[in-house]
ROSE-4610 file (N, C-alpha, C; in Angstrom, 1 decimal, always signed):
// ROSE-4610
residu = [X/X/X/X/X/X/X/X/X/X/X/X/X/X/X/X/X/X/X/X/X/X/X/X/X/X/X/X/X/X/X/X/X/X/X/X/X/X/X/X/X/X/X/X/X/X/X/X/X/X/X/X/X/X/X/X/X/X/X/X/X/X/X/X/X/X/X/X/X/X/X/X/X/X/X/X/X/X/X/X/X/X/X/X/X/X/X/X/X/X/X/X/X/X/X/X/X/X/X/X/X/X/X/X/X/X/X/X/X/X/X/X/X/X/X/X/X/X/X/X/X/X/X/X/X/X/X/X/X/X/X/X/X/X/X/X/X/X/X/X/X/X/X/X/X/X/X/X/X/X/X/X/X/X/X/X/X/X/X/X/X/X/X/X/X/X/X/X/X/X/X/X/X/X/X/X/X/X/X/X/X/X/X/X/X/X/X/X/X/X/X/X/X/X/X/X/X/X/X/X/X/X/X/X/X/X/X/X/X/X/X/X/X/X/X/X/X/X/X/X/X/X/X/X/X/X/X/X/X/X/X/X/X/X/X/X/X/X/X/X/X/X/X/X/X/X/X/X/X/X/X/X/X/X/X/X/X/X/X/X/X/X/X/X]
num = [1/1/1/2/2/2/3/3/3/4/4/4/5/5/5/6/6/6/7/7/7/8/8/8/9/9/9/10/10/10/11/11/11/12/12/12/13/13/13/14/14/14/15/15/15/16/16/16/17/17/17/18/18/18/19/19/19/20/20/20/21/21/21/22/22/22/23/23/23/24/24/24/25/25/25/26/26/26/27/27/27/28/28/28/29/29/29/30/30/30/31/31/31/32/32/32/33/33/33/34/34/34/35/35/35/36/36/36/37/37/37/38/38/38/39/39/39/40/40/40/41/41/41/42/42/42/43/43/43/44/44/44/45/45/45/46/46/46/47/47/47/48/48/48/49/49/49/50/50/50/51/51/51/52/52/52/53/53/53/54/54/54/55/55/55/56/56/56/57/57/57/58/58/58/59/59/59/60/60/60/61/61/61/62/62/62/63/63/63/64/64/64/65/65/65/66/66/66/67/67/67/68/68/68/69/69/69/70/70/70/71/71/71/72/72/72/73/73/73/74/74/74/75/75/75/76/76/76/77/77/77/78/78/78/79/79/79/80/80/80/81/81/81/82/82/82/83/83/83/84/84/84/85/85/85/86/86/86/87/87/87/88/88/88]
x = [+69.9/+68.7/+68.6/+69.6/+69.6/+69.1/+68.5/+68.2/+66.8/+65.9/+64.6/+64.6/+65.6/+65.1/+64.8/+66.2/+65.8/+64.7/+64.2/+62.9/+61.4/+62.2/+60.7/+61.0/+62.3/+62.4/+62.8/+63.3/+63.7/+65.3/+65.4/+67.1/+67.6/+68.2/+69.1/+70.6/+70.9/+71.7/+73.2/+74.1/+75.3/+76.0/+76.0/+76.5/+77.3/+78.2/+78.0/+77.5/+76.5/+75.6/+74.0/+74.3/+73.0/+71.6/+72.1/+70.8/+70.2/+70.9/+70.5/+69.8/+70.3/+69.7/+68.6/+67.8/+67.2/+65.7/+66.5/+65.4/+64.7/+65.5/+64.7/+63.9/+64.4/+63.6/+62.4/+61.9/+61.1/+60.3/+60.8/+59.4/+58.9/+59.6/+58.9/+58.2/+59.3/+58.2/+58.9/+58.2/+58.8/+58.9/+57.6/+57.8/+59.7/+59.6/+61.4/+62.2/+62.1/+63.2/+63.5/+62.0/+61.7/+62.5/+62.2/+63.0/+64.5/+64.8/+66.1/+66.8/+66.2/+67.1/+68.5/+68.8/+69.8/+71.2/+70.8/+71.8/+72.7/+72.1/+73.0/+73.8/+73.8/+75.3/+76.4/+76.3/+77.2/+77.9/+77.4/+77.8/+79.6/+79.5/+81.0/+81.8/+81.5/+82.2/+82.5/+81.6/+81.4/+82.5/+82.7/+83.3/+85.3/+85.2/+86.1/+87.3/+86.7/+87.4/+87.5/+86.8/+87.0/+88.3/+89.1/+90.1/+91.4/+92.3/+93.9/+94.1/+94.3/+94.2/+93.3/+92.1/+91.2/+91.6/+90.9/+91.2/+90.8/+91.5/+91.1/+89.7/+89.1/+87.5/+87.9/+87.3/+87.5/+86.6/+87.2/+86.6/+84.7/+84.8/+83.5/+82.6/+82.6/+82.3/+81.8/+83.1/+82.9/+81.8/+82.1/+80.5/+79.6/+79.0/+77.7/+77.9/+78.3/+78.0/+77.8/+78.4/+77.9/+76.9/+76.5/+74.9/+74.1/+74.2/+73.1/+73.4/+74.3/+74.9/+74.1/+74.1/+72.7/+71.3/+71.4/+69.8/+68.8/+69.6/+69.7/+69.6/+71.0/+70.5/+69.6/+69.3/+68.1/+67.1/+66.7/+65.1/+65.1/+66.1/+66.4/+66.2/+67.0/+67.1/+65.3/+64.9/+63.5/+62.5/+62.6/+62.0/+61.9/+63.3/+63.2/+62.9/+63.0/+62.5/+60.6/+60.3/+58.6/+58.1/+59.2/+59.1/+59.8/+60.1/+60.7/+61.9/+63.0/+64.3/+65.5/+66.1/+66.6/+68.2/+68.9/+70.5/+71.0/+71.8/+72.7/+72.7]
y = [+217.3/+216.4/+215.5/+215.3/+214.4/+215.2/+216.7/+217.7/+217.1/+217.0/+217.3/+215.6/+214.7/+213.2/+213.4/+213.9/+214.5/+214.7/+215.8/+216.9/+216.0/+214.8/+213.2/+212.6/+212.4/+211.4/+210.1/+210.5/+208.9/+208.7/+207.5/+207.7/+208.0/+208.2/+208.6/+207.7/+206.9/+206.6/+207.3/+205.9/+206.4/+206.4/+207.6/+207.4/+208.7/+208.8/+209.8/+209.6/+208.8/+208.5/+209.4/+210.7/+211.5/+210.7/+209.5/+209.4/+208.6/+207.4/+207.0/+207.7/+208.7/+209.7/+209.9/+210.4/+211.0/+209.8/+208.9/+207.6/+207.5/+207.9/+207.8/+209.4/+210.1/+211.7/+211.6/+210.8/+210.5/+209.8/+209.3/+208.5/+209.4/+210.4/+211.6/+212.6/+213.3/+214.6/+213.6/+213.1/+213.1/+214.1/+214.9/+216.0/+216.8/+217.0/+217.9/+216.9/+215.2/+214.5/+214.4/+214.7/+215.0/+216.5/+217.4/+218.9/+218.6/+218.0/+218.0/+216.8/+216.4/+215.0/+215.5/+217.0/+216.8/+216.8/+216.7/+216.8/+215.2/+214.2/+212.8/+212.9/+214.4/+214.7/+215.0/+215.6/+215.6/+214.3/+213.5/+212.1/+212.1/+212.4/+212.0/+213.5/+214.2/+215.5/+215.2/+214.7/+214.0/+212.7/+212.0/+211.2/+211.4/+211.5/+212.1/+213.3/+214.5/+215.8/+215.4/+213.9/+213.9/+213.1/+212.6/+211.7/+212.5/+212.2/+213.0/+212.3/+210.7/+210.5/+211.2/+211.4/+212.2/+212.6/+212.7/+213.7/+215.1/+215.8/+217.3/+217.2/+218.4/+218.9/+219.9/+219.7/+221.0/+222.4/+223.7/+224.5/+224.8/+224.5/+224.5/+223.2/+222.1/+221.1/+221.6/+222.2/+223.0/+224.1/+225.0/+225.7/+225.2/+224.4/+223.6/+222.9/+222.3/+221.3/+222.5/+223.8/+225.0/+225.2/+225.3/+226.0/+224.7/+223.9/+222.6/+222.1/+222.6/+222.4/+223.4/+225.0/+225.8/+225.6/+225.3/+224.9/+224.2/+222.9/+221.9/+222.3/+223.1/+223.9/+224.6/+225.5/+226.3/+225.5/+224.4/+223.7/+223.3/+222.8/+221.8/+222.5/+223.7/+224.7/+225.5/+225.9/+226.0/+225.0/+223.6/+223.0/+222.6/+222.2/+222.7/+223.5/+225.0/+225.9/+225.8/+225.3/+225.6/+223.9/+223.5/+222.6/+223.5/+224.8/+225.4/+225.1/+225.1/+224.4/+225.2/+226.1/+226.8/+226.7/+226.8/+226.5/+228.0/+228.0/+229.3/+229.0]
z = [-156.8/-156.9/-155.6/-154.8/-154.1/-152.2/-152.8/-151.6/-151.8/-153.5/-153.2/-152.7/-152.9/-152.5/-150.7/-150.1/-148.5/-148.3/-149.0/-148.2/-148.6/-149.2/-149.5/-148.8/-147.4/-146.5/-147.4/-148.6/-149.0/-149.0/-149.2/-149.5/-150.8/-151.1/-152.0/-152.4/-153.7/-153.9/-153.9/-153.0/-153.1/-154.6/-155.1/-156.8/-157.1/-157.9/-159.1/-160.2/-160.8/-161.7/-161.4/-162.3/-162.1/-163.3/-163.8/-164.5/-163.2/-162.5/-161.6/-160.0/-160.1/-159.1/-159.4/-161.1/-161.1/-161.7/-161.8/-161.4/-160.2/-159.1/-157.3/-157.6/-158.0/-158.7/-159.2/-160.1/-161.2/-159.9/-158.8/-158.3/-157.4/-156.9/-155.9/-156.8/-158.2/-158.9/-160.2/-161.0/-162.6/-163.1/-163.5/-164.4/-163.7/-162.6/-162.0/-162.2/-162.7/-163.2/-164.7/-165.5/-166.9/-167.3/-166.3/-167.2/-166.3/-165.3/-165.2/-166.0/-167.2/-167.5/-168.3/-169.0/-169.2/-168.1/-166.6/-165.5/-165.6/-166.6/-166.9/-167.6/-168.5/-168.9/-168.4/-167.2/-166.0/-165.1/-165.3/-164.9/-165.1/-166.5/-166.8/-166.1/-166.3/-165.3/-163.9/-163.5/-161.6/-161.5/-162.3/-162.7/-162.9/-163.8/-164.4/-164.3/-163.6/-162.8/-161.1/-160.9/-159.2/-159.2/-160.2/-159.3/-160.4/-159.7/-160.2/-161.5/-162.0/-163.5/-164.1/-164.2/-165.4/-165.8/-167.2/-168.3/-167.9/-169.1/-169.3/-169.5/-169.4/-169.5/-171.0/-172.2/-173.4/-172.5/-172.9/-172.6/-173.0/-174.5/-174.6/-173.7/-173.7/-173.0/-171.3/-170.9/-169.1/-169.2/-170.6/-170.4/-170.5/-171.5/-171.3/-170.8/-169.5/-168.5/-167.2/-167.0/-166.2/-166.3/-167.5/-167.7/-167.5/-167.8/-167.5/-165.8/-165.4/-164.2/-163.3/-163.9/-163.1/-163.2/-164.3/-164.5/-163.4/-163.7/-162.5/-161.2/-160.8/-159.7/-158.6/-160.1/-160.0/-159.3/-160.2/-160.3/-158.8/-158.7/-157.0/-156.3/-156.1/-154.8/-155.0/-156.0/-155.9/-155.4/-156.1/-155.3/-154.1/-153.4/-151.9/-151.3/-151.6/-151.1/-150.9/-151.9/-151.4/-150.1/-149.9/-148.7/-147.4/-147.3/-146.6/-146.4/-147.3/-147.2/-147.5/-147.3/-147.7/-147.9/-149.0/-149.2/-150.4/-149.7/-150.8/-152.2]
Protein backbone atom coordinates (compact mmCIF):
# COMPACT_ATOMS: atom_id res chain seq x y z
CA UNK A 1 0.00 0.00 0.00
CA UNK A 2 2.61 2.22 0.65
CA UNK A 3 3.86 1.68 -3.43
CA UNK A 4 0.44 3.10 -4.66
CA UNK A 5 1.08 6.17 -1.79
CA UNK A 6 4.66 6.67 -3.95
CA UNK A 7 3.32 6.51 -7.49
CA UNK A 8 0.75 9.81 -5.70
CA UNK A 9 4.05 11.54 -4.73
CA UNK A 10 2.82 11.58 -1.22
CA UNK A 11 4.41 10.47 1.86
CA UNK A 12 3.68 7.66 3.49
CA UNK A 13 3.69 6.92 7.23
CA UNK A 14 6.49 5.50 9.17
CA UNK A 15 4.40 2.46 10.78
CA UNK A 16 3.59 -1.06 11.00
CA UNK A 17 0.06 -0.01 11.54
CA UNK A 18 -1.74 -1.08 8.09
CA UNK A 19 -5.06 0.56 9.26
CA UNK A 20 -3.14 3.78 9.44
CA UNK A 21 -1.48 3.31 6.15
CA UNK A 22 -4.54 2.80 4.51
CA UNK A 23 -5.98 6.07 5.94
CA UNK A 24 -3.22 8.15 3.68
CA UNK A 25 -4.79 5.34 0.91
CA UNK A 26 -8.32 6.29 1.28
CA UNK A 27 -7.16 9.95 0.47
CA UNK A 28 -5.47 9.09 -2.99
CA UNK A 29 -8.11 5.90 -4.16
CA UNK A 30 -10.78 4.97 -1.23
CA UNK A 31 -12.62 2.58 -3.07
CA UNK A 32 -8.51 0.43 -3.28
CA UNK A 33 -8.51 1.42 0.69
CA UNK A 34 -12.32 0.20 0.96
CA UNK A 35 -11.55 -3.48 -0.75
CA UNK A 36 -8.12 -3.56 0.81
CA UNK A 37 -9.49 -2.90 4.40
CA UNK A 38 -9.02 -6.41 5.47
CA UNK A 39 -4.90 -5.73 5.15
CA UNK A 40 -5.47 -4.09 9.14
CA UNK A 41 -5.55 -7.58 10.07
CA UNK A 42 -2.06 -7.89 9.37
CA UNK A 43 -0.95 -5.22 11.67
CA UNK A 44 -0.52 -7.63 14.43
CA UNK A 45 1.55 -10.14 12.11
CA UNK A 46 3.93 -7.01 11.10
CA UNK A 47 4.03 -6.42 14.64
CA UNK A 48 4.50 -9.38 16.40
CA UNK A 49 6.70 -12.03 13.97
CA UNK A 50 9.24 -8.80 13.51
CA UNK A 51 10.95 -8.83 16.92
CA UNK A 52 12.63 -12.12 18.62
CA UNK A 53 10.06 -12.01 21.96
CA UNK A 54 6.88 -12.51 19.78
CA UNK A 55 4.62 -14.95 20.00
CA UNK A 56 3.96 -17.95 17.81
CA UNK A 57 1.66 -17.32 14.71
CA UNK A 58 -1.33 -20.56 14.88
CA UNK A 59 -1.05 -22.25 11.66
CA UNK A 60 -4.54 -21.53 10.60
CA UNK A 61 -4.19 -17.69 11.55
CA UNK A 62 -0.70 -17.68 9.00
CA UNK A 63 -3.03 -18.95 6.22
CA UNK A 64 -5.52 -16.35 6.43
CA UNK A 65 -3.31 -13.62 7.02
CA UNK A 66 -1.32 -15.25 3.42
CA UNK A 67 -4.31 -14.98 1.57
CA UNK A 68 -5.39 -11.58 2.76
CA UNK A 69 -1.69 -10.88 2.54
CA UNK A 70 -2.02 -11.71 -1.49
CA UNK A 71 -5.00 -10.14 -2.04
CA UNK A 72 -3.60 -7.00 -0.85
CA UNK A 73 -0.80 -7.63 -2.92
CA UNK A 74 -2.41 -8.27 -5.84
CA UNK A 75 -4.55 -4.93 -5.75
CA UNK A 76 -1.26 -2.81 -5.08
CA UNK A 77 1.05 -4.24 -7.54
CA UNK A 78 -2.03 -3.78 -10.14
CA UNK A 79 -2.63 -0.61 -9.25
CA UNK A 80 0.87 0.52 -9.78
CA UNK A 81 1.17 -1.03 -12.64
CA UNK A 82 -1.46 1.09 -14.69
CA UNK A 83 0.87 4.18 -13.45
CA UNK A 84 3.59 2.25 -15.33
CA UNK A 85 5.26 0.84 -12.18
CA UNK A 86 6.37 -2.31 -12.30
CA UNK A 87 7.62 -4.82 -9.18
CA UNK A 88 7.84 -8.69 -9.14
Amino acid sequence: MKGVLVVHQKEYPYTHDISEILKHVAMVDKPLSDASARASELTIYAIVTRYPNGEPVAEDGAQEALSIAGDVYARAKAYVAAFGVIWP
